[in-house]
SETORLUM-279537 format. One record per residue: residue in one letter; y, x negated, z of N, C-alpha, C in turn. Coordinates in steps of 0.02 Angstrom, whole numbers, padded with zeros to 5 digits, always signed. Each point is the difference from the previous one (the first is absolute). Example, Ala and Ser with C-alpha at 12.3 -4.5 7.8 and 13.67 -1.06 7.14 Angstrom:
2
a-00284-00660+00390+00059+00045+00000+00060-00045+00000;s+00053+00018-00036+00059-00042+00003+00055+00039+00037;
This chain:
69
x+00202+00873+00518-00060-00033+00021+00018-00073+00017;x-00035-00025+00047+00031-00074+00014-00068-00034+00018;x-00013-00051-00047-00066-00029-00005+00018-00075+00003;x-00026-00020+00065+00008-00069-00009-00060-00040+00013;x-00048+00019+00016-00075-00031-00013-00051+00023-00031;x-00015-00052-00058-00054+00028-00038-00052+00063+00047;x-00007+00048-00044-00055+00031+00039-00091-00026-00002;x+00001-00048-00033-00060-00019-00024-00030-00056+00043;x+00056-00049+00020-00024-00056+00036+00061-00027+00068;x+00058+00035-00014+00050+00003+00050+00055-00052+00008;x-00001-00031-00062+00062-00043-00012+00031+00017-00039;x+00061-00034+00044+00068+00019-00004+00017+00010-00095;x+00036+00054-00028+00023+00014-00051+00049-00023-00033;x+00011-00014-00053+00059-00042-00034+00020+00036-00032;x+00059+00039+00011+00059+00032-00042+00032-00014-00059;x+00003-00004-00076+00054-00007-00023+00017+00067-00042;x+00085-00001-00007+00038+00067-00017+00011-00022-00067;x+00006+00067-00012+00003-00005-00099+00081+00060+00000;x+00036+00005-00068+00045+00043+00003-00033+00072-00007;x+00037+00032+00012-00017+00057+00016-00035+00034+00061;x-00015-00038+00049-00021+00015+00059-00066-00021+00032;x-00031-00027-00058-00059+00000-00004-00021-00063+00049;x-00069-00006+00012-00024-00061+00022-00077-00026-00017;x-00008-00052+00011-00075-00019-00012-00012-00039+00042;x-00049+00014+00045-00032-00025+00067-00067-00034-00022;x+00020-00058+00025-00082-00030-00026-00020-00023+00096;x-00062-00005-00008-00066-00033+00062-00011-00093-00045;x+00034-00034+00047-00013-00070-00025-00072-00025+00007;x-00052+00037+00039-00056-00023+00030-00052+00046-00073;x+00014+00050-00006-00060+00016-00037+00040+00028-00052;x+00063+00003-00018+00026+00019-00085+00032+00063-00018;x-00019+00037+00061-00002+00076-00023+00073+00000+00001;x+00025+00063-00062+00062-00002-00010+00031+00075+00006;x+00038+00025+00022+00012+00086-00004+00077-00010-00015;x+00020+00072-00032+00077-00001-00043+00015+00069+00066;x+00070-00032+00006+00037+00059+00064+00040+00019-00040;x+00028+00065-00013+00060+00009-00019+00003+00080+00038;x+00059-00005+00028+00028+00062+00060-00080+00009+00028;x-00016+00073+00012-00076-00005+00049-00067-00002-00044;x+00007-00029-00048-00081-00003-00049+00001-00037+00011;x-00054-00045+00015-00038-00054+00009-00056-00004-00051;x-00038-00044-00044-00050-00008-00028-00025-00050-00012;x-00062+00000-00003-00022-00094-00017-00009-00005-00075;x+00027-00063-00004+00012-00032-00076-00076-00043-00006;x+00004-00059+00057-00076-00036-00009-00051+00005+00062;x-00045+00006-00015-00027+00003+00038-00037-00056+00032;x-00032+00002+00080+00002-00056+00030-00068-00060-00030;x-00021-00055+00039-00023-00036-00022-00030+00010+00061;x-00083+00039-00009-00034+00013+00049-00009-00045+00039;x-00041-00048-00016-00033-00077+00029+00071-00035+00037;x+00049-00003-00025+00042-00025+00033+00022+00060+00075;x-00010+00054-00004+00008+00053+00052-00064-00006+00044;x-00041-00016-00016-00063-00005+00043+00016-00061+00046;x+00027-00054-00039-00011-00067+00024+00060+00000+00065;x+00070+00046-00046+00059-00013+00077-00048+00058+00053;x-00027+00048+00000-00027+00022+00038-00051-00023+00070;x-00044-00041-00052-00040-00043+00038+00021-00064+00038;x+00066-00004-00019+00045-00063+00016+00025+00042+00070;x+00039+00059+00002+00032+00007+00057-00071+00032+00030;x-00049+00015+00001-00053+00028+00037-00018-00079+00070;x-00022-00055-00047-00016-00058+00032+00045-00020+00014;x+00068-00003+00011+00046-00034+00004+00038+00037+00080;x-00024+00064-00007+00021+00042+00077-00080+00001+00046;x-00035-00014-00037-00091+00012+00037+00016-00061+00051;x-00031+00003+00055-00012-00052+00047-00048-00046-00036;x-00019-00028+00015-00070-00058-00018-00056+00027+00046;x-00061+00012-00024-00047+00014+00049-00008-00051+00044;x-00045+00015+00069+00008-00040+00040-00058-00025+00016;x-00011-00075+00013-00026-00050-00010-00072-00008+00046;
């Protein structure tokens, strides 16, 4: 599996490797954390809604035109 953007709000994922193969991927924007090891994937924390709403609403207005005048 190769996951490199949160699925929740779409930023970029932060990798770090542990021994044994393992990894823990955290979302810097809303927290959420999932453990990789070979193809299991699972979430450890879960996200920080309000903060997922907010990058949402951030890239919504941020690609929206401005209505027009």
């Amino acid at each position: 599996m190769n996951i490199q953007r949160c699925p929740y709000d779409a930023t970029p994922i932060e990798a770090m490797g542990y021994s044994g193969g393992s990894f823990l991927l955290t979302c810097s924007a809303c927290g959420a954390e999932w453990e990789a090891h070979n193809t299991l994937v699972r979430r450890v924390t879960p996200p920080d809604w309000d903060a997922v709403r907010a990058s949402r609403e951030g890239a919504v207005t941020s690609t929206t035109p401005p209505p027009p005048s």
